[in-house]
Structure formats: C-alpha cells, structure tokens
Short mmCIF file of the C-alpha atoms (twelve columns), coordinates in Angstrom:
data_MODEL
# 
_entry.id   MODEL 
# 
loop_
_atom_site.group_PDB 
_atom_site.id 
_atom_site.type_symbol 
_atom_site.label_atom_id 
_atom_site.label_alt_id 
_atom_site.label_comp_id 
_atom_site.label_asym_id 
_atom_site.label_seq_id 
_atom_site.Cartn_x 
_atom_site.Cartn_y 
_atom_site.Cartn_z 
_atom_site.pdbx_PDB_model_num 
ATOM 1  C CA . UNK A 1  78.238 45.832 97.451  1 
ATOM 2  C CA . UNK A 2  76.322 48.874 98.842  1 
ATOM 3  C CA . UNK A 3  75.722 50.097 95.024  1 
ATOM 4  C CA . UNK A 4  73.656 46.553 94.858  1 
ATOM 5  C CA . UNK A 5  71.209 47.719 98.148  1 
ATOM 6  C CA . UNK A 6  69.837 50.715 95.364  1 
ATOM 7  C CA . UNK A 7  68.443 47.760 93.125  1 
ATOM 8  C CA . UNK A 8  65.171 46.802 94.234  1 
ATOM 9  C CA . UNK A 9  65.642 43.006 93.785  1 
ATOM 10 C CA . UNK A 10 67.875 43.004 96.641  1 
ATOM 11 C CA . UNK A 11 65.104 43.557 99.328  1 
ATOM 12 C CA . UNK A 12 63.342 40.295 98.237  1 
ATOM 13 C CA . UNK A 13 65.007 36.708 99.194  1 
ATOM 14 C CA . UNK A 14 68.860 36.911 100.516 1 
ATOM 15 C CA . UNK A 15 70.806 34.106 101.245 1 
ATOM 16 C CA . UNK A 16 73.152 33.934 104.008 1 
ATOM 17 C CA . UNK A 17 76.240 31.595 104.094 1 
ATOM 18 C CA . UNK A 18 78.734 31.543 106.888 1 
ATOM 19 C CA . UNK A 19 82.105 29.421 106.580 1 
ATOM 20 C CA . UNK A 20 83.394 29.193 110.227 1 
ATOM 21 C CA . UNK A 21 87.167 28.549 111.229 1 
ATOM 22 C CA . UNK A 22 88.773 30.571 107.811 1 
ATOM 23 C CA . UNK A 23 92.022 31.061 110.083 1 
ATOM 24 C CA . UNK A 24 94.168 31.007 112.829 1 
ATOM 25 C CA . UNK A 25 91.695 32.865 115.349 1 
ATOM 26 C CA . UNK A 26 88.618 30.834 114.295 1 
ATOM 27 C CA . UNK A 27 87.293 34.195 112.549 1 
ATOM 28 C CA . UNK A 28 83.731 33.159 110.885 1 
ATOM 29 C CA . UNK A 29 82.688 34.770 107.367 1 
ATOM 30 C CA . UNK A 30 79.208 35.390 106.813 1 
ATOM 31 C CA . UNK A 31 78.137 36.698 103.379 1 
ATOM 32 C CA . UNK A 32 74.492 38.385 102.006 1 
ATOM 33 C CA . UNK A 33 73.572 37.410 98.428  1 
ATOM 34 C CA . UNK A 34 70.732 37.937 96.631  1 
ATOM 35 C CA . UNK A 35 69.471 36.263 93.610  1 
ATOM 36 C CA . UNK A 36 69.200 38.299 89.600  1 
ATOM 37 C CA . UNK A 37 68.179 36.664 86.077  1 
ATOM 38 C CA . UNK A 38 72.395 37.195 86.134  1 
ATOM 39 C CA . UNK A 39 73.273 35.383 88.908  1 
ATOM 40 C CA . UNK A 40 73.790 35.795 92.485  1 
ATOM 41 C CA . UNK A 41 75.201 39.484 93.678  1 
ATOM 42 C CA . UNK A 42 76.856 40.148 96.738  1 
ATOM 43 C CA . UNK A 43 75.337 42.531 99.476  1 
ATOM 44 C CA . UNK A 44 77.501 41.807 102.872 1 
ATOM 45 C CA . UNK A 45 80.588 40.499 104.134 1 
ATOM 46 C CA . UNK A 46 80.547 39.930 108.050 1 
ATOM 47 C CA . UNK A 47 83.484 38.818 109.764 1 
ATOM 48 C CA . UNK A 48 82.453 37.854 113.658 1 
ATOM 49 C CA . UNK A 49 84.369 36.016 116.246 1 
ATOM 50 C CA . UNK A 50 81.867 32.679 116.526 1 
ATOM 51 C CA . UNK A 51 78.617 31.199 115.162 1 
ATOM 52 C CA . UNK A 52 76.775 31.977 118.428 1 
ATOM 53 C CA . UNK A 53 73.487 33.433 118.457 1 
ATOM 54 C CA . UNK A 54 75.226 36.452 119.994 1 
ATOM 55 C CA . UNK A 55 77.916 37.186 117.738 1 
ATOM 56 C CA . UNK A 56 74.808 36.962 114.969 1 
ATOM 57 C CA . UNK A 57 72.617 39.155 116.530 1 
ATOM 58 C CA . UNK A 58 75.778 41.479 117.065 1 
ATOM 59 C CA . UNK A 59 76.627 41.203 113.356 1 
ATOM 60 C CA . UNK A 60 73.161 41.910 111.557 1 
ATOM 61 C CA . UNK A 61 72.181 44.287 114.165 1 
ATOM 62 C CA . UNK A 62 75.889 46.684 113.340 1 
ATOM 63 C CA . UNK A 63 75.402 45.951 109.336 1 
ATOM 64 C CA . UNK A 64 71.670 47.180 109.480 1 
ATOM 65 C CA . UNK A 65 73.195 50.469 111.998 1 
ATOM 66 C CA . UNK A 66 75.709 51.140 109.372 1 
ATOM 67 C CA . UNK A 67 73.438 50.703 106.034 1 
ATOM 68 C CA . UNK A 68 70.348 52.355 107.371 1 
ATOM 69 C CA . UNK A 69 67.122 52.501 106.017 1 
ATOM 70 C CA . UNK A 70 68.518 52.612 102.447 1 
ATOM 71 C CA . UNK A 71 69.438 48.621 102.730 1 
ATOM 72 C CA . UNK A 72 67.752 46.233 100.844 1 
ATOM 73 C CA . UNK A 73 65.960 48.410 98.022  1 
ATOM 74 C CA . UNK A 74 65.631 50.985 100.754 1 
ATOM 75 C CA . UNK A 75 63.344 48.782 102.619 1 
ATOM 76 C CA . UNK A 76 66.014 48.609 105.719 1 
ATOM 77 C CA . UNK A 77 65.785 45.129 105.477 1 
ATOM 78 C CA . UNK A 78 64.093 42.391 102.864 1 
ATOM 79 C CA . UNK A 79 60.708 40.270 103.060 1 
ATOM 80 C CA . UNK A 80 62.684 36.878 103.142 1 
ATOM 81 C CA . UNK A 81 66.273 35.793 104.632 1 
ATOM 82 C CA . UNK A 82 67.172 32.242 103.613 1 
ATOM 83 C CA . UNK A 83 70.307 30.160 105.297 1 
ATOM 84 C CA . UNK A 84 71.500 26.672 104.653 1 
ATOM 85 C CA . UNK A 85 71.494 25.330 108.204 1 
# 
C-alpha cells in the first residue's frame, strides 16, 4: 500500500469505508482507496477501537504522522476524501 502513495493519482479522490463490529472486541476497519482506469487500489488499513469522532481524528491524524509528507502523491494528503455515510 505505501508503494501506491508514489503514484500521483492517489492524492486526488479517496474513498473511505469503515465496517464496524469485525470481532469479538467491536474492533472497526477503516480502509483508503483510491480510484485507477484499473480499478480501485488500496492506500490504508486502520483498525480503531469505535466510530467516534475521536477514535477518527486519532486514526487519520497517526496514519498522516507515520506516512509524512510523501502520502498521497507526496501531497501529505489529497484534494478530495469521499465516505459513504
């Protein structure tokens, strides 16, 4: 996934999903995609406790810490996220 944040395509629209309650401690899984003539290509995979503003905030805010500036086409972060909810 981090070889896909050198591709400038992934600094335009991402799409986040999160599916909340995969297990036995309620763990939520949030992935990044962004869209290619090829399909969709992964960027992230979040795990966080809840779907609270705070655990969010928490998530994005240690993903962007550990990828740096050279996220999203090396634009630290791209023009456009898009959710479903």
């Amino acid at each position: 996934m981090q070889r896909a944040h050198d591709k400038p395509f992934s600094g335009d629209i991402v799409f986040v999903d999160t599916s909340g309650s995969c297990d036995q401690t309620n763990t939520c899984v949030t992935f990044m995609f962004t869209a290619t003539k090829i399909g969709a290509i992964p960027l992230a995979c979040i795990l966080h406790s809840s779907q609270t503003e705070e655990t969010y905030v928490n998530a994005f805010s240690t993903f962007k810490q550990l990828m740096g500036d050279q996220a999203f086409g090396g634009k630290g972060e791209p023009d456009l996220f898009m959710t479903d909810d």
